[in-house]
N, C-alpha and C positions, 0 to 999 in steps of 0.2 A: 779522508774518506768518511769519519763519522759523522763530520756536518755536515755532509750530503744527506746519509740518515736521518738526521735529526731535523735538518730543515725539509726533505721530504716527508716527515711524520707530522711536521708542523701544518705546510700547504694540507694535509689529507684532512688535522686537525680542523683547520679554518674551513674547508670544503665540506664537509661533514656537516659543520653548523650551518654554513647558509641551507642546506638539502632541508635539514629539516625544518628550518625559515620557511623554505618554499613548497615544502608537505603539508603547514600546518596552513599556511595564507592559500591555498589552490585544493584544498582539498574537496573530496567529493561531497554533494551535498543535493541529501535525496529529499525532494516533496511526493509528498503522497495523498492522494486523496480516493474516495467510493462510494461508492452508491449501491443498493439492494432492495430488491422486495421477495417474495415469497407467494405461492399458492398453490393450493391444494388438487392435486391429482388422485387417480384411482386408489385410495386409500393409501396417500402418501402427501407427504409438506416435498413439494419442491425450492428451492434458494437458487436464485441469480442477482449475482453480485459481479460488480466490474470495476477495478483497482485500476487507477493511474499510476505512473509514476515516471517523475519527471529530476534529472539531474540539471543542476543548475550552478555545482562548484566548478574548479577549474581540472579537475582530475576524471577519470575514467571510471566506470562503478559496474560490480558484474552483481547480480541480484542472481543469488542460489535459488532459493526457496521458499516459501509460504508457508505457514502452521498454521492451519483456521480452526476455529473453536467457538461451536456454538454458544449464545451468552442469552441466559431469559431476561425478562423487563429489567430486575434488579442489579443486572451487571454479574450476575454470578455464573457460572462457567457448567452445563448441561452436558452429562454424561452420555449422553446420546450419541455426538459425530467428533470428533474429531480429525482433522485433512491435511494432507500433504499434498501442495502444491507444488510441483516444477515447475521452473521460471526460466533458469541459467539462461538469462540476457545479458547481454554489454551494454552498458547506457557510455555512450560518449559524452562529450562536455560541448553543449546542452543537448539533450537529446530527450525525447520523452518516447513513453512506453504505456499502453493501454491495453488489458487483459479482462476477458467474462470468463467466470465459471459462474458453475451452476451445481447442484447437487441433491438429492432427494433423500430422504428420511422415509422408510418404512412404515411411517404409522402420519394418522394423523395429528398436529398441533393442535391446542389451544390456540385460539385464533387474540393473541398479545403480540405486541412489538418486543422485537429478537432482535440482539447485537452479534455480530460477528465481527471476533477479535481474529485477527490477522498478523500475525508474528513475519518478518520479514527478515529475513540473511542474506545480509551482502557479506560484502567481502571484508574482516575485523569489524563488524556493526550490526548488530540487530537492532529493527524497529520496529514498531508497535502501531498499528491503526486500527480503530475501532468505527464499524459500519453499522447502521443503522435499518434495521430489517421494519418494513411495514407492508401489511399483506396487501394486496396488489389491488383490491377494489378501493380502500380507503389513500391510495398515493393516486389513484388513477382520480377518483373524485374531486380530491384537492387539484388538479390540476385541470379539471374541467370548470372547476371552480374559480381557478384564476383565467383561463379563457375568458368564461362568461363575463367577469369583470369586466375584460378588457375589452369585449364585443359591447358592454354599455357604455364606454369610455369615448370608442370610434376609434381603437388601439389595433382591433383586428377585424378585417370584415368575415 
């Protein structure tokens, strides 16, 4: 009867390892990327910003939460807002996910380029994305600007 035991502890032993062979080879594995701009309302900066996020391991990923944190030009962290974001999605294996918020500040900004650092919790893993805030006349410009390019090219009618 004990080498029943003993070789039942063994097979659990050997089952055990491969598990976590195939934890480590399949696991979850989040891309993320965003985009933002920002402008000015009735004596308020408004921010809209829109986070992807895409699973691409071989495991299932449940994304908790957001922490955002406004960031000035220098990358340093503005006492101003602070956010909690809800999220609690299931991302499957592949599966992607795309979210806007938006949020408004009380006062108005200096009109500089703003980062928004985005703290992200899943499930055992926090991540970190940093988005790029540019106020909304100068993103909208450059992008009339590559139009125009393209309309002298014969790229776009």
């Amino acid at each position: 009867m004990e080498y029943f035991y003993f070789i039942g502890a063994l097979i659990a032993c050997i089952l055990s390892v491969f598990k976590i062979f195939d934890l480590l080879k399949n696991r979850p594995i989040l891309k993320k990327c965003g985009y933002g701009n920002y402008h000015f309302g009735d004596n308020s900066t408004e921010f809209n910003y829109t986070v992807s996020f895409e699973n691409i391991g071989g495991r299932p990923l449940f994304i908790r939460a957001m922490h955002v944190d406004l960031l000035d030009d220098k990358k340093k962290m503005l006492s101003i807002h602070s956010r909690i974001e809800d999220i609690e999605r299931r991302l499957e294996s592949p599966d992607a996910f795309e979210a806007s918020f938006n949020y408004a500040i009380s006062r108005r900004l200096p009109q500089k380029t703003y980062f928004i650092r985005c703290k992200i919790f899943a499930i055992g893993k926090k991540y970190t994305l940093k988005i790029k805030m540019g106020f909304i006349d100068d993103v909208m410009s450059d992008f009339y600007e590559e139009t125009e390019k393209g309309r002298r090219k014969g790229l776009i009618d």
